[in-house]
C-alpha positions as CSV (number, residue, x, y, z in Angstrom):
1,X,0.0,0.0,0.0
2,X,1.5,3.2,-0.9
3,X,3.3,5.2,1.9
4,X,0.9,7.3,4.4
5,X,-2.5,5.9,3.3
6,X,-4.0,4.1,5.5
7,X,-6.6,0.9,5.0
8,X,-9.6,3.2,6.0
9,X,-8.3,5.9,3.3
10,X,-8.0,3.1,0.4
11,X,-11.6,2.2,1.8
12,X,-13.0,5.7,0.8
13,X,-10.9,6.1,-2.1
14,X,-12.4,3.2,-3.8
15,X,-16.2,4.0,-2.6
16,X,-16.0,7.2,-4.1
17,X,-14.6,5.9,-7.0
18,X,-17.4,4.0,-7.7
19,X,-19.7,6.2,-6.5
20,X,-18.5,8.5,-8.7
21,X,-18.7,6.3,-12.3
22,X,-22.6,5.3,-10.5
23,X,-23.7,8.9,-10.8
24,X,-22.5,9.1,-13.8
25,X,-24.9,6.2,-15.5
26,X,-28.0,6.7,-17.4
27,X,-31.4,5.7,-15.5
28,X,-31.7,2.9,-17.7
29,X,-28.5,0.8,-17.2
30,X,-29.3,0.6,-13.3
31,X,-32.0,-1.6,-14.5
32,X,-29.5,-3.8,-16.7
33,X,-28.8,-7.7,-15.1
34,X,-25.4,-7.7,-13.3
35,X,-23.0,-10.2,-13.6
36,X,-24.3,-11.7,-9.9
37,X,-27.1,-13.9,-10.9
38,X,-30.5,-12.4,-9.6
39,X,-29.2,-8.9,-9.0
40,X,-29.4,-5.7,-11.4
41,X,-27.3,-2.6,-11.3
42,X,-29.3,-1.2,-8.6
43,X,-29.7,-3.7,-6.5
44,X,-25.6,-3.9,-6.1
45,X,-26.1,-0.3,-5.8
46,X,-28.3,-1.0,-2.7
47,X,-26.0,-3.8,-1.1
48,X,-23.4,-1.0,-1.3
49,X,-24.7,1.1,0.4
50,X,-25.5,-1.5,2.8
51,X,-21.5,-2.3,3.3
52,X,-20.6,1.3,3.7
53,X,-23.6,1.6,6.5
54,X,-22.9,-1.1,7.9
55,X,-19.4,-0.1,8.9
56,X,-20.4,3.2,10.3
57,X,-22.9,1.4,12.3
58,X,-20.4,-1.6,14.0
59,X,-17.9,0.5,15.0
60,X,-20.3,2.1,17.7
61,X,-20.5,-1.6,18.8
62,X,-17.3,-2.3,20.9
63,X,-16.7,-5.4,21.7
64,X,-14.3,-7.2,24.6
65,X,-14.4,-10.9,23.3
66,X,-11.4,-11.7,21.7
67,X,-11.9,-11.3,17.3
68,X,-12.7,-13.9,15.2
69,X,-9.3,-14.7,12.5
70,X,-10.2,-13.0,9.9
71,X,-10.1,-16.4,7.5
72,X,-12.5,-18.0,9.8
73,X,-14.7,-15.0,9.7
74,X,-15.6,-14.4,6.1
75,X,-16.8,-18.6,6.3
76,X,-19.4,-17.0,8.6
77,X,-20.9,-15.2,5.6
78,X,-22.2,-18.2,3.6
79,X,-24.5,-19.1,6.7
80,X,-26.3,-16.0,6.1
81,X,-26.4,-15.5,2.6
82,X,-30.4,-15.3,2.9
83,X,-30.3,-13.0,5.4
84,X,-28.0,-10.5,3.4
85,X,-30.1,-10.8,-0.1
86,X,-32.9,-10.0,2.1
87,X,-31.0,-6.5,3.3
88,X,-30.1,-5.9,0.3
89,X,-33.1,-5.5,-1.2
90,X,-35.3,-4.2,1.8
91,X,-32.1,-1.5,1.1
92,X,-32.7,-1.2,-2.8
93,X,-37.2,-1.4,-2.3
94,X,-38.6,1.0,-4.8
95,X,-36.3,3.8,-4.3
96,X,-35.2,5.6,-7.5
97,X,-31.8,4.9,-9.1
98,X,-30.9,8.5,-8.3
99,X,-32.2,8.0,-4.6
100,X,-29.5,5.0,-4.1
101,X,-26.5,6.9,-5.5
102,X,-27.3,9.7,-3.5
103,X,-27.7,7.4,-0.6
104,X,-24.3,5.8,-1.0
105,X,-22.9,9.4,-1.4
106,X,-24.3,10.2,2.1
107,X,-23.3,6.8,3.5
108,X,-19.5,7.4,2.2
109,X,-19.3,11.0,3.8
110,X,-20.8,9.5,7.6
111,X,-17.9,6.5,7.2
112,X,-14.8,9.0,6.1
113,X,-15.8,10.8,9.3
114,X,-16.7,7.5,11.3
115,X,-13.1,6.6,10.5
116,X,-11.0,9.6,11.7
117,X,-8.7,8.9,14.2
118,X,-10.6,10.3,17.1
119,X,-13.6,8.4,16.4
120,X,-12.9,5.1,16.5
121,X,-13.1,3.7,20.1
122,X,-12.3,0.6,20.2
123,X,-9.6,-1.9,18.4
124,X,-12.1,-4.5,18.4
125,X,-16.0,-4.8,17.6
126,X,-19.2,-6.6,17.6
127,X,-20.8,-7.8,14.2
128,X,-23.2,-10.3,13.1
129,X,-20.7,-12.4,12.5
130,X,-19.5,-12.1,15.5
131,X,-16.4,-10.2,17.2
132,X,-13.3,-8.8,14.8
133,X,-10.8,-5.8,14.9
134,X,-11.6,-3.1,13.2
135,X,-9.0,-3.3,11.2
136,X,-9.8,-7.0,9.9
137,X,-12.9,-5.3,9.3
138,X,-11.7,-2.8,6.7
139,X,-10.1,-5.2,4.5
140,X,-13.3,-7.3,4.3
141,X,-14.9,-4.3,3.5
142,X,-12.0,-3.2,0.8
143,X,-12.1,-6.6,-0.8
144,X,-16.4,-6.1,-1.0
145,X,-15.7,-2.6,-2.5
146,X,-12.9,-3.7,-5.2
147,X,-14.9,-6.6,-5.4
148,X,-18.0,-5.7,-6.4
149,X,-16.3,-2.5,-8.6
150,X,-15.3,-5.3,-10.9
151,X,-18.6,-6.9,-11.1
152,X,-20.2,-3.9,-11.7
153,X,-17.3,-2.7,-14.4
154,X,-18.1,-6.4,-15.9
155,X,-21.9,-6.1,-15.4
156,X,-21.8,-2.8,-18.0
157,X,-18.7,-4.1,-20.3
158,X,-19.7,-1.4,-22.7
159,X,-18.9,1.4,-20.4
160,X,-15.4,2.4,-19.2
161,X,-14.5,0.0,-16.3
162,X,-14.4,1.5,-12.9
163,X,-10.4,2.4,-11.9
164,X,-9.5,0.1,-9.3
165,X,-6.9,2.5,-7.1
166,X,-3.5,0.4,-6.1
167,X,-4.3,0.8,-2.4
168,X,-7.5,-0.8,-2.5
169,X,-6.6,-3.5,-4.9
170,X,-3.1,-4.2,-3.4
171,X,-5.0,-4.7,0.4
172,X,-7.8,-6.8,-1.2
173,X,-5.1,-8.8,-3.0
174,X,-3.2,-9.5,0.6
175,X,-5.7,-10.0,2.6
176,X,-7.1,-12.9,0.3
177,X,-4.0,-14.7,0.0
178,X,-3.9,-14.5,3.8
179,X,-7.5,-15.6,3.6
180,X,-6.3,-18.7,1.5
181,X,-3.2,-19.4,3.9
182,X,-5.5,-19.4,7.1
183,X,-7.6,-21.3,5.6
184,X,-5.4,-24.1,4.3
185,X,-2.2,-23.8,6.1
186,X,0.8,-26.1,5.2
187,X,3.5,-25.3,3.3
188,X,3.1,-27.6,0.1
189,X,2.3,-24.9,-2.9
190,X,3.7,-21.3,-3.5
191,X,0.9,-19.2,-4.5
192,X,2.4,-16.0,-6.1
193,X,0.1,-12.7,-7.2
194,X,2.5,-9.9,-8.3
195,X,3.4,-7.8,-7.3
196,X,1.2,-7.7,-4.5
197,X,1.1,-11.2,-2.4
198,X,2.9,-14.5,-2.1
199,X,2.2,-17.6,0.7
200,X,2.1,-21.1,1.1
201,X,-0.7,-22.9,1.6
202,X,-1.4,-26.9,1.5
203,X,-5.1,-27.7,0.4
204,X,-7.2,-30.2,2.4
205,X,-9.0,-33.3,1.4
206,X,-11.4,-35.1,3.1
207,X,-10.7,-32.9,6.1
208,X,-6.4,-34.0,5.9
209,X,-3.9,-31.1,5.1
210,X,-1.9,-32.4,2.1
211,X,1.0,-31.1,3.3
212,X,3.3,-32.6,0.8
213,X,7.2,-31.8,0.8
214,X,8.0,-28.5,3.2
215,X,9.5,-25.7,0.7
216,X,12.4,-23.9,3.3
217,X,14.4,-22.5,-0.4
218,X,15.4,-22.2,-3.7
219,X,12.8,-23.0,-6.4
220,X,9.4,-24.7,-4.6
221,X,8.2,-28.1,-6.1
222,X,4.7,-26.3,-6.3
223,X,4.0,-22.9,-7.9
224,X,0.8,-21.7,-8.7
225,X,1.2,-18.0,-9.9
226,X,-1.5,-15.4,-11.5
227,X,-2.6,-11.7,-11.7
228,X,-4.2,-10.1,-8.7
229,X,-7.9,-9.8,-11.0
230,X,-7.8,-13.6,-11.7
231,X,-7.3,-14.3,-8.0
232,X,-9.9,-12.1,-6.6
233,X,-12.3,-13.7,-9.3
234,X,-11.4,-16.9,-8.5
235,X,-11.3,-16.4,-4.4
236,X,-15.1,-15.1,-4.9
237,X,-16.3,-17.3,-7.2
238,X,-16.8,-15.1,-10.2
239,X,-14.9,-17.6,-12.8
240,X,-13.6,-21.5,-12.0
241,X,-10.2,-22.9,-11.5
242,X,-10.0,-25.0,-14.3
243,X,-11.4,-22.2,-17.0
244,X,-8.9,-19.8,-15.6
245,X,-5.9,-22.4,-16.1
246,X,-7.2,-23.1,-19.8
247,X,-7.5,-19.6,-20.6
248,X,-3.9,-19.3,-19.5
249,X,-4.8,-16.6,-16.8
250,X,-2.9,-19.2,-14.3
251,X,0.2,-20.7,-14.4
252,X,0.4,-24.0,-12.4
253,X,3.5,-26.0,-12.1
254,X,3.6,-29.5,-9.9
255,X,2.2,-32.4,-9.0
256,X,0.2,-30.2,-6.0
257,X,0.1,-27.0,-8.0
258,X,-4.2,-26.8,-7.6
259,X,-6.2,-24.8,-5.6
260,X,-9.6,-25.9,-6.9
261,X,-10.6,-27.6,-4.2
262,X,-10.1,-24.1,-1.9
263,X,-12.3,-22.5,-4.1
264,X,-14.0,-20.0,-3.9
265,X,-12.3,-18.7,-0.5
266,X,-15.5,-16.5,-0.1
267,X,-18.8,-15.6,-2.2
């Protein structure tokens, strides 16, 4: 992340980034199908707004229990992928396409100052998901933003994608390859997204690590290596393991050398 800018700053950056190529749409593309199946334009407006809110909201929640790991929390989200749909669009109802990008304006100015220095409380908070720090926090909310930038810049592939800013992208990067090493830890494949990341992971089967031979240095027996847009689409779920690898998106060398079966990470 580039020098002086914190996580909460690449958080804002990006919103208002997007918020910014949002308000500049036509009426009628808000009602165009998105690339997440079931949701238009506007309704990932709506759950937007939801994930800036929300933030504001939790971090008046302090919380003394000690935080979830951040790999273990984002498995909590699957469990209530009903209940967030339904947010979503209780968020979205029947309010106006201009309504919602002015709502996510006024949901982005309440976080920036939410974040400041003097307002956050406490290190660690209370969520639905259960307890986390609040900096944990803001990288599951950068990797939502970035995330959902690139649907939305896919979801309207006729319009000029959304920038993604280096800090935002460069954090949501990290913090899913420490997503993927929590999640399968071992030591049996390199996974390398430049310039950004690089761990080691070993992927489970049938509930055992597969740890294979420990790489200590020097060239590891098993390197999986790809760009940081292919990883974030393939730790959400947006494209599959085996197409990326035949569209030559990722390069996979050894025996070990699949993540498949950790995928997708989150979704």
């Amino acid at each position: 992340m580039p020098a002086g800018k914190r996580p909460a700053d690449a958080l804002v950056e990006q919103g208002r980034t997007v918020h910014r190529w949002l308000a500049a749409l036509p009426q009628e593309d808000f009602a165009q199908p998105s690339v997440l199946p079931g949701w238009d334009v506007r309704t990932l407006t709506g759950h937007l707004i939801l994930v800036h809110a929300g933030l504001t909201r939790l971090l008046g929640k302090p919380s003394a229990e000690r935080p979830v790991p951040t790999y273990e929390f984002v498995r909590r989200y699957r469990r209530d992928v009903a209940k967030i749909t339904e947010a979503t669009l209780t968020a979205t109802a029947d309010h106006t396409s201009q309504q919602l990008v002015d709502q996510l304006g006024d949901a982005l100015d309440r976080l920036e100052h939410a974040l400041s220095d003097e307002a956050v409380q406490s290190p660690v908070i209370d969520t639905p998901r259960g307890p986390t720090t609040v900096g944990d926090f803001i990288a599951t909310r950068i990797v939502e933003v970035v995330v959902h930038a690139d649907d939305l810049s896919r979801s309207l592939s006729d319009r000029e994608p959304i920038t993604l800013h280096r800090a935002g992208l460069s954090r949501c990067t990290r913090t899913l390859a420490e997503i993927l090493a929590g999640q399968q830890p071992g030591r049996a494949i390199e996974v390398r997204i430049p310039p950004y990341a690089a761990v080691q992971c070993s992927i489970t089967h049938g509930g055992v690590p597969d740890r294979g031979p420990r790489h200590t240095r020097g060239t590891p027996p098993n390197v999986v290596e790809m760009d940081p847009m292919t990883f974030l689409r393939l730790a959400t779920g947006r494209i599959r393991w085996d197409d990326a690898v035949a569209a030559g998106t990722v390069s996979a060398s050894g025996l070990r050398a699949n993540l498949a079966p950790a995928l997708p990470l989150l979704s």
